[in-house]
C-alpha positions as CSV (number, residue, x, y, z in Angstrom):
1,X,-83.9,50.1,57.5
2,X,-81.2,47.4,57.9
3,X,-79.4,47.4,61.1
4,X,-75.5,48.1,60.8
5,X,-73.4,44.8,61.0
6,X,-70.7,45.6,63.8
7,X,-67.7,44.2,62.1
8,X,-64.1,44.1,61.4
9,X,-62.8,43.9,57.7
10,X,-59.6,41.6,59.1
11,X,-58.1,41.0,62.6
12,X,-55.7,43.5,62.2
13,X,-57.8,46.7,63.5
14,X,-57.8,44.4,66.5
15,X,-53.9,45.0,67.7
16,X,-53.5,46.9,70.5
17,X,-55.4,48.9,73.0
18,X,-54.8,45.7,75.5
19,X,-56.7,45.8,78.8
20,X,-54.6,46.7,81.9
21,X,-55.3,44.1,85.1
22,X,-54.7,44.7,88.9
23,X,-52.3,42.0,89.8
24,X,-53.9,40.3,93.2
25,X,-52.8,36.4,94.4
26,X,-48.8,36.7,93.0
27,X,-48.5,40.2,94.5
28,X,-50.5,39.5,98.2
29,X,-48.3,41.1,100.3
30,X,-46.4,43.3,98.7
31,X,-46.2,46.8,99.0
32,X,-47.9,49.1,96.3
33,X,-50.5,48.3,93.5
34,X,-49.5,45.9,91.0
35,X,-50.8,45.9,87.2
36,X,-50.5,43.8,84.2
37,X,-50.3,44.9,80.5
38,X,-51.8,41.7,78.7
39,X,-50.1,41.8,75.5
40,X,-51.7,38.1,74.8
41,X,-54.8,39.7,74.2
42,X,-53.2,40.7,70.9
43,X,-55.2,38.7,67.7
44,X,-51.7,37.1,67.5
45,X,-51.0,36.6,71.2
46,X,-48.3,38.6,72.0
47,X,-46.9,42.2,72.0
48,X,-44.7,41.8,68.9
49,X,-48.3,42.2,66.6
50,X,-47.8,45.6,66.7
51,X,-44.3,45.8,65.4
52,X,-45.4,43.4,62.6
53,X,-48.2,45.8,61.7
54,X,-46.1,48.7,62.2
55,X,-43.1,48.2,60.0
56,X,-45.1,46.7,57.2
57,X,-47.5,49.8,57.0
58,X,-44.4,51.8,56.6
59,X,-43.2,49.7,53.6
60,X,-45.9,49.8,52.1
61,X,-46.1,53.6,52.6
62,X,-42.3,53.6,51.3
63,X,-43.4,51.6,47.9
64,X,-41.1,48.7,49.5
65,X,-43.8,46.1,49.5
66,X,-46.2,45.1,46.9
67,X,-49.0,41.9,47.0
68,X,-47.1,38.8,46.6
69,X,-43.5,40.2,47.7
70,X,-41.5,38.1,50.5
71,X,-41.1,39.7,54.2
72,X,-37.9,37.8,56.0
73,X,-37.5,37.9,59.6
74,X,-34.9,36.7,62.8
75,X,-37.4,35.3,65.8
76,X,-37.3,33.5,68.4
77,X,-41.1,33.1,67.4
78,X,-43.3,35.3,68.8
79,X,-42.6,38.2,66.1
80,X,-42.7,35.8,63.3
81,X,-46.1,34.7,64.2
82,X,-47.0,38.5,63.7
83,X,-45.2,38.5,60.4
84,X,-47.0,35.6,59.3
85,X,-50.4,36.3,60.1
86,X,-50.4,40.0,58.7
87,X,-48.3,38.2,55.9
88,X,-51.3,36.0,55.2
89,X,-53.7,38.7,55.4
90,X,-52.0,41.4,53.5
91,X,-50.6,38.8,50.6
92,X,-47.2,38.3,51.3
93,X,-44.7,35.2,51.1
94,X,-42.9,35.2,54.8
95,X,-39.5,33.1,55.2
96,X,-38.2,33.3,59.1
97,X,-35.1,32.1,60.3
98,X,-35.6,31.1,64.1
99,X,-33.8,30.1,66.4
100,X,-33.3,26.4,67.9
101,X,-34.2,27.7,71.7
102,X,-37.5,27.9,70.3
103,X,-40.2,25.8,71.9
104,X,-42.0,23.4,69.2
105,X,-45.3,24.9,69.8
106,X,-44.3,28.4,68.5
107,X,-42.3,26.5,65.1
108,X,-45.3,24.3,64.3
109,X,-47.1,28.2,64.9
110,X,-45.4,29.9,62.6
111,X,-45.8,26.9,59.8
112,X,-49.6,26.6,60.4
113,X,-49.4,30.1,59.5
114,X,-47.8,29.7,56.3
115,X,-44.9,30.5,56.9
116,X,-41.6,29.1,55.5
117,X,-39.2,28.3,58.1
118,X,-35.3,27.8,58.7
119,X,-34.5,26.1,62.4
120,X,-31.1,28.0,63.4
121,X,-28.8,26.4,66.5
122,X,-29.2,29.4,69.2
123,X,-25.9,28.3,70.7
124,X,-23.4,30.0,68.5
125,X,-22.5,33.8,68.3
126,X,-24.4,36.3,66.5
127,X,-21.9,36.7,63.4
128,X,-21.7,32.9,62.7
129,X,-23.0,32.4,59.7
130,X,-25.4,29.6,61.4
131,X,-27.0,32.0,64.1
132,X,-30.3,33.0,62.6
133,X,-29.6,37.0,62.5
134,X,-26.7,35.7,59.4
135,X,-29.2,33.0,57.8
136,X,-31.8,35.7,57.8
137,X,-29.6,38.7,56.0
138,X,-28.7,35.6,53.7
139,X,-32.4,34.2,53.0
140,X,-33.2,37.9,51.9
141,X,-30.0,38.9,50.1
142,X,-30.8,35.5,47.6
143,X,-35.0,36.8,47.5
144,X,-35.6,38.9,45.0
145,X,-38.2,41.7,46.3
146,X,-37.8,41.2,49.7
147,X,-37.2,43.2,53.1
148,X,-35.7,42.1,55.8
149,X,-37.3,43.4,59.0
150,X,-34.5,43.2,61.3
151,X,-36.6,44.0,64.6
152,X,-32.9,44.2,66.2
153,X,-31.5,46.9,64.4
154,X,-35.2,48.2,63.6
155,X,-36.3,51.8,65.3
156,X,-39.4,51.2,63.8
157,X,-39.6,48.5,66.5
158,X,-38.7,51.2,69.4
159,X,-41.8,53.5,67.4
160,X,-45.0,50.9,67.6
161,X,-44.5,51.0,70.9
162,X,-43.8,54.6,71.5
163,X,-46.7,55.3,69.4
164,X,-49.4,52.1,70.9
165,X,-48.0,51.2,74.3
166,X,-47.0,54.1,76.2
167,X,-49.9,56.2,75.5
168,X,-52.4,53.1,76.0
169,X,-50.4,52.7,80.0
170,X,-50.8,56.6,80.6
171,X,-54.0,56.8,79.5
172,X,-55.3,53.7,81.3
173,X,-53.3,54.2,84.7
174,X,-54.7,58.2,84.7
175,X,-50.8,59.3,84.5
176,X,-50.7,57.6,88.1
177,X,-47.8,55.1,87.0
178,X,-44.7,55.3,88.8
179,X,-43.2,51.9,87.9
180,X,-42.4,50.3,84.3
181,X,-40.9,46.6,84.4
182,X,-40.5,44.8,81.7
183,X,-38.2,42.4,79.7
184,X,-35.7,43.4,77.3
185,X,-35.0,41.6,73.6
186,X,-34.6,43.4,71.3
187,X,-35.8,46.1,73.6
188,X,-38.4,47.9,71.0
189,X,-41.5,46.8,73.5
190,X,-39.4,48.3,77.0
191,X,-37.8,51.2,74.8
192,X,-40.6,52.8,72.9
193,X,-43.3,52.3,76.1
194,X,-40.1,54.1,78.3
195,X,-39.2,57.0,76.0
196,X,-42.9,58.0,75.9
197,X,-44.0,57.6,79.8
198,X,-40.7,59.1,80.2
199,X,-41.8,62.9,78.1
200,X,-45.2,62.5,80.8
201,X,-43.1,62.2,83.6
202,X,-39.6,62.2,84.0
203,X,-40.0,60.6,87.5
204,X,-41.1,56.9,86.5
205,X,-38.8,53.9,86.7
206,X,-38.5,52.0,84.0
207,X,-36.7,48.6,85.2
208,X,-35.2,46.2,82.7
209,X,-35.7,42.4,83.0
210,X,-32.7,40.6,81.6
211,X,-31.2,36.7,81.8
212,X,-28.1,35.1,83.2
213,X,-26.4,34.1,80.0
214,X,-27.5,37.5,78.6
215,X,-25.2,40.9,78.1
216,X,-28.2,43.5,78.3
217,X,-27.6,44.6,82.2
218,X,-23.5,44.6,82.1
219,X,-24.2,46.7,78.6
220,X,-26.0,49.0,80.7
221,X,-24.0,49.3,83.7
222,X,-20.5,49.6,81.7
223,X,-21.0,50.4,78.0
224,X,-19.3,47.4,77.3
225,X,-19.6,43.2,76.2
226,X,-18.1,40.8,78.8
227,X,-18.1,37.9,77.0
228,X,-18.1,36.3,79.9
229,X,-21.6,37.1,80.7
230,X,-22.7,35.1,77.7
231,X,-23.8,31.6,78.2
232,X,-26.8,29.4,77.4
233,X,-29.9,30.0,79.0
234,X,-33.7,29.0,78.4
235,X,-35.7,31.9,78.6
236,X,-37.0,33.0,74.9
237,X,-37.5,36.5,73.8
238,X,-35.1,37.4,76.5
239,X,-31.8,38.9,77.2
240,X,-29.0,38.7,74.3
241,X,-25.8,38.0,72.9
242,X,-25.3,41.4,71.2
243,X,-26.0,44.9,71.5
244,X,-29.8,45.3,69.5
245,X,-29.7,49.5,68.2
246,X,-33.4,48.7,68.8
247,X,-32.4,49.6,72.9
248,X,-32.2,52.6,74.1
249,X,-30.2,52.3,77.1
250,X,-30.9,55.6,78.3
251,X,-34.8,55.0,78.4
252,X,-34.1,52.4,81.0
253,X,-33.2,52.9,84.8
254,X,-31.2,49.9,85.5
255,X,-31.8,46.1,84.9
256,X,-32.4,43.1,86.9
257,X,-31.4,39.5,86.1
258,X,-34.0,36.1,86.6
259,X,-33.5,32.7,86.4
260,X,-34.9,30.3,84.0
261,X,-36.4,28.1,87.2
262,X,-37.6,30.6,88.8
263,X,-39.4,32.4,85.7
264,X,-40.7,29.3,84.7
265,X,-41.9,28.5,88.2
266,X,-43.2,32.4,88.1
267,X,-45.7,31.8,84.9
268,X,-47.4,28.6,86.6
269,X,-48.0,30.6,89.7
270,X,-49.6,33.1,87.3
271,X,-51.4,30.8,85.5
272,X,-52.9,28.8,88.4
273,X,-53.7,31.7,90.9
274,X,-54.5,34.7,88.7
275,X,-55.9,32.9,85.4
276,X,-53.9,34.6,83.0
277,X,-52.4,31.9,81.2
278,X,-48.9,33.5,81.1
279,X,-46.0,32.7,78.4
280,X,-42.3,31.9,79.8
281,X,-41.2,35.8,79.2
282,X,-44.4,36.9,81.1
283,X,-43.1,34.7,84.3
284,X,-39.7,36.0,84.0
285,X,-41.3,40.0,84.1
286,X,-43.1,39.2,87.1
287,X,-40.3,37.2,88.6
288,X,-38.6,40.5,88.2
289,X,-41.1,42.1,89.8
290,X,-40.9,39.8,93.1
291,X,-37.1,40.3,93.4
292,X,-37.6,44.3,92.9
293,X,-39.9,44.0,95.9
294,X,-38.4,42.0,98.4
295,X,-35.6,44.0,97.9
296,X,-37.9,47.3,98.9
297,X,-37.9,48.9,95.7
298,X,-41.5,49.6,96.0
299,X,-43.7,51.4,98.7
300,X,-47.2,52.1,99.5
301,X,-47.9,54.5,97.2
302,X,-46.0,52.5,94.0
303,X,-48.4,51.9,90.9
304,X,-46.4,49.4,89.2
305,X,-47.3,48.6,85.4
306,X,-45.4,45.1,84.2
307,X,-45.7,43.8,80.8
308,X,-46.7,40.6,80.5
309,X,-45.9,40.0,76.7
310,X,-46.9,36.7,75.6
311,X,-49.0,33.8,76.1
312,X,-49.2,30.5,77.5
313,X,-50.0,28.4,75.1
314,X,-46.6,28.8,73.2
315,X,-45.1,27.0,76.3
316,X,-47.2,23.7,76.2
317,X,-43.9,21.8,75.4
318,X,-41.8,23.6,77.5
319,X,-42.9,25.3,81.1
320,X,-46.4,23.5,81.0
321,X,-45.0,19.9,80.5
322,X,-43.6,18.5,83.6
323,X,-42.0,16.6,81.3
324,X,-39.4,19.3,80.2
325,X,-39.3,20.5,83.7
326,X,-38.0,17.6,84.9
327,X,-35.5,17.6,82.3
328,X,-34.1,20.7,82.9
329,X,-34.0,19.6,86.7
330,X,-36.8,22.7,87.8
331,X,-38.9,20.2,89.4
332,X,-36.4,18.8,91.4
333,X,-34.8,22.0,92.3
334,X,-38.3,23.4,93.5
335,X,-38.9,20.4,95.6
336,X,-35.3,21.1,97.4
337,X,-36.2,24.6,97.9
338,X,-39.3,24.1,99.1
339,X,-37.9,21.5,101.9
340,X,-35.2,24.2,102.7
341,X,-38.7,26.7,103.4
342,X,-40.2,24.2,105.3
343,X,-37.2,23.4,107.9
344,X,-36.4,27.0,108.5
């Protein structure tokens, strides 16, 4: 009798179920237990695969998509790397309009993929016809048999995660959780993961991380746009310029703001003291978490669940290249701060 071969029939039975690690070196200190959600561990590295595979099983099921049909998506990368690679694997043409903020690495990414891509300035506002939300609805309104995923306005977004993340947190923290922090984009990965810990247990925080240049925390606070909140800023995947329906606000305790220096500071410490190679969005979560703490947010009996929801190796031109850092001036401002630490 031959043996069964124990084997998948693509990478895509391999999304989710991502393994849950107890923070230890970044955390030392700190009060309560500290865990990460490695979303890298995703077959496309980041937490956005299961969005991609979400919304394009329910086209399918819908009679929207058929083998050699077009998916078109906005990204600041890491969700068109999703759409690409289940693109590839399922037959479909995918066209992404991304934006300029971008870091090389993820572009050349989505075109070793195969997908075709339109470079979009990230500096303008969301209805110019430039940004990449406009060049997107325009890319698909000129493709015949296409859809446009629009993980912004999407609440199939919100629902992967409802339906992957939350249960896989409860289930793998016993229902102990008592802390959710994680960054907000388009707010489907924060959202979905909040509404159903929320159902278990009314009782959990769920703590936004947003940017400085970003409206997501005034939003919150006020139920309206300052405009002058908005500004350019580095982070990618992070924070925004408009309102995404993806959200919901009421999922979502309150929300903390990093900087880009200090995230990008945050994900080499990860990298170089935990080894988790982190991405820059996963350095900004657990810079979050390190301003929630020192400002006693957390005690003893805290179990703390943060979302780290990309990888590393997106960043190689950006937060890994000293290079870039020293460009931005986050070299230079690290060595002031760390003479300021030194003198007191």
């Amino acid at each position: 009798m031959h043996k069964k071969i124990h084997a998948h029939n693509s990478i895509l039975p391999l999304i989710g179920k991502t393994p849950l690690v107890q923070l230890q070196k970044t955390v030392h200190g700190f009060e309560g237990e500290f865990y990460a959600k490695l979303e890298a561990f995703n077959p496309g590295h980041s937490a956005k695969d299961r969005i991609a595979q979400h919304i394009i099983a329910i086209a399918e099921e819908k009679g929207l998509l058929k083998p050699g049909d077009t998916i078109v998506e906005t990204t600041s990368g890491n969700t068109g790397f999703s759409v690409a690679m289940v693109s590839a694997i399922k037959g479909y043409k995918c066209i992404l309009a991304v934006s300029s903020k971008s870091s090389p690495d993820k572009i050349d990414m989505l075109r070793a993929m195969g997908a075709e891509v339109h470079v979009c300035p990230a500096h303008v506002s969301a209805d110019d016809p430039r940004s990449y939300y406009e060049v997107a609805k325009n890319i698909h309104k000129n493709t015949p048999n296409s859809i446009y995923i629009n993980q912004y306005f999407n609440s199939l977004n919100t629902e992967a995660h409802y339906r992957s993340t939350g249960p896989e947190i409860w289930e793998d923290t016993n229902g102990q959780i008592t802390h959710l922090v994680a960054c907000s984009g388009t707010g489907g990965t924060i959202s979905g993961t909040a509404q159903f810990l929320k159902e278990q247990n009314p009782e959990i925080k769920v703590i936004g991380i947003d940017a400085y240049g970003s409206i997501l925390k005034g939003y919150h606070e006020t139920g309206e746009i300052n405009p002058e909140d908005i500004f350019p800023y580095r982070i990618e995947g992070l924070g925004k310029n408009l309102v995404p329906t993806a959200t919901d606000f009421n999922a979502i305790d309150y929300f903390i703001k990093v900087t880009d220096h200090e995230s990008a500071h945050t994900a080499r410490e990860i990298s170089k003291s935990e080894g988790i190679f982190a991405g820059y969005t996963s350095g900004a979560a657990l810079q979050g978490v390190k301003q929630l703490s020192a400002s006693g947010v957390f005690d003893k009996n805290a179990k703390v669940v943060v979302i780290f929801p990309d990888h590393g190796s997106k960043y190689m031109s950006k937060i890994y290249s000293d290079e870039w850092m020293s460009a931005q001036g986050f070299l230079e401002e690290s060595k002031v701060l760390d003479t300021q630490k030194a003198s007191r």
